[in-house]
C-alpha positions in Angstrom: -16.4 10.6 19.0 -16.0 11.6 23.1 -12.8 13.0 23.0 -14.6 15.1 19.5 -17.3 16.2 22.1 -14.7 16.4 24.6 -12.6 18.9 22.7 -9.3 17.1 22.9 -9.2 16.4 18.8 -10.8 18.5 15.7 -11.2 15.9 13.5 -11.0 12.2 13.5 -10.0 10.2 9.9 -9.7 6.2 8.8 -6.8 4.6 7.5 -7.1 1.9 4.6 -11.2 1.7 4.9 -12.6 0.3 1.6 -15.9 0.9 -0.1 -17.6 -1.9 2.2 -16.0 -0.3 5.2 -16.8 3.2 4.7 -20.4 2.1 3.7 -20.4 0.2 7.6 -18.8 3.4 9.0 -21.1 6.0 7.9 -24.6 3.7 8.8 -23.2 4.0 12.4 -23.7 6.9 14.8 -20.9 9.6 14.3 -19.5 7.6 11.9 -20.7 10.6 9.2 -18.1 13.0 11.3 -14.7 11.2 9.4 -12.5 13.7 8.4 -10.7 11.6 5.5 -9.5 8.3 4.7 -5.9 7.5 4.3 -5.0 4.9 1.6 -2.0 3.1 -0.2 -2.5 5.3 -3.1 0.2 6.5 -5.9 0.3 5.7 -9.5 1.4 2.0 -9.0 -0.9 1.4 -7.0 -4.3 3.0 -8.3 -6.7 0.2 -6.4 -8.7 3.5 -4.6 -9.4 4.9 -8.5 -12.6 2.3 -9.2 -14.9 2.7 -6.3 -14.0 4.3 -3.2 -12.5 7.9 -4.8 -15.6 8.5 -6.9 -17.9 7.3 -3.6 -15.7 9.5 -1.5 -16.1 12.4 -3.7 -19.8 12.0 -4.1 -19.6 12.2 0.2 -17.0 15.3 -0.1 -14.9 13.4 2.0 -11.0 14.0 0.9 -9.1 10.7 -0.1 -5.4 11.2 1.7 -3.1 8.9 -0.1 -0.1 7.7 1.9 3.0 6.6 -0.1 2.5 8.8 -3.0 6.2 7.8 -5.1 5.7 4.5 -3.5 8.3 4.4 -1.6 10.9 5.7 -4.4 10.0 2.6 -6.1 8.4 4.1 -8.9 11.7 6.5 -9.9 13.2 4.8 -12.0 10.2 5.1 -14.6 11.7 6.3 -17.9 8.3 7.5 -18.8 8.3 9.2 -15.3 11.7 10.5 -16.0 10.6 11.3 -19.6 7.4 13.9 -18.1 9.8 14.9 -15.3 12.8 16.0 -17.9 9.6 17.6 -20.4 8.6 20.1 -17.1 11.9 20.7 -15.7 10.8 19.1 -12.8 11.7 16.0 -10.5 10.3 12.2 -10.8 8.9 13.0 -7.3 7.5 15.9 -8.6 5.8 14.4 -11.3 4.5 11.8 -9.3 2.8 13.9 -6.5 1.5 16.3 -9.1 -0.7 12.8 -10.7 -1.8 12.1 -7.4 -2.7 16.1 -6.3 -4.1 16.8 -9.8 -7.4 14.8 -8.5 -10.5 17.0 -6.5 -10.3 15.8 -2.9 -7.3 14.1 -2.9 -4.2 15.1 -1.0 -0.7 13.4 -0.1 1.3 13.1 2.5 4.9 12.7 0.9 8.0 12.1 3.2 10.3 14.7 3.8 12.9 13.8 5.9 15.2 16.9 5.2 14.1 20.4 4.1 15.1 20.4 0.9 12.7 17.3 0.0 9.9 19.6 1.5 11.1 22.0 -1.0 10.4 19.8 -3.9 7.5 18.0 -2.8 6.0 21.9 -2.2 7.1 22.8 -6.1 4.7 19.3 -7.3 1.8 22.1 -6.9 3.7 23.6 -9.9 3.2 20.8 -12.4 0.5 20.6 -14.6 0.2 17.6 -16.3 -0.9 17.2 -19.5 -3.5 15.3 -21.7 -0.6 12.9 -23.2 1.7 13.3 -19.6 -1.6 11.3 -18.3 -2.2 8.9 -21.0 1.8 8.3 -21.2 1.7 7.2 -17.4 -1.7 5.5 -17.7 0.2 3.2 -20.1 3.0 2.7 -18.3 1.0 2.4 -14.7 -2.5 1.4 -16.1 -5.7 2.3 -14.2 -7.6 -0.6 -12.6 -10.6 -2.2 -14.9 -12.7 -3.7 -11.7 -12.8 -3.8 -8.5 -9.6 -4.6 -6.7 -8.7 -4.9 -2.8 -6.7 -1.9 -1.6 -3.1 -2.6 -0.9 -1.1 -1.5 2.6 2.1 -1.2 3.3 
């Protein structure tokens, strides 16, 4: 919070806080002031879905999911490839469009040349769907309690 007050940084964030943690950080002063939380969040790994998204929505504080194709693990889906071959778009695409299709959620994919940039810009393009969504909730299903979030 001093180098907020101090003007050296706009905005200060969390990485990999749960519901319990974000409930301790906003009881203490400044701790209302986060900017986001950063979580191990992608359609593998969809721990962040039962509590804390809805809680961090109710707070308007954006969810920022890290590893949003999980790592390039998730590719290889044929019911990713399936929805990607459907829009004419990528599995990447497809992916980051499930993740960005959620209010105050955003992603930070990697690009490590320009042209992935390019196609993680173009996931903005993809609109999945009522059976795109419940295709991949089969296939990656949505947690049914309470789960500890993951890191990498």
């Amino acid at each position: 919070m001093a180098l907020q007050a101090g003007g050296l940084i706009r905005n200060w964030g969390v990485s990999n806080f749960d519901v319990a943690d974000m409930q301790e950080l906003l009881s203490v002063p400044g701790g209302p002031e986060v900017a986001t939380d950063q979580v191990l969040y992608n359609l593998s790994r969809r721990a962040p879905e039962f509590e804390l998204i809805p809680i961090c929505r109710e707070l308007s504080l954006p969810v920022m999911a890290y590893s949003p194709i999980e790592q390039g693990r998730i590719l290889g889906s044929p019911v990713l490839r399936d929805i990607a071959a459907r829009h004419g778009a990528s599995p990447v695409q497809v992916a980051l469009a499930w993740v960005l299709r959620q209010d105050g959620v955003c992603a930070i994919p990697r690009a490590s040349r320009p042209e992935h940039v390019d196609e993680n810009r173009a996931a903005l393009d993809v609109e999945l769907g009522r059976d795109d969504l419940a295709a991949l909730d089969a296939e990656f299903p949505p947690p049914l309690h309470p789960q500890p979030l993951e890191m990498l």
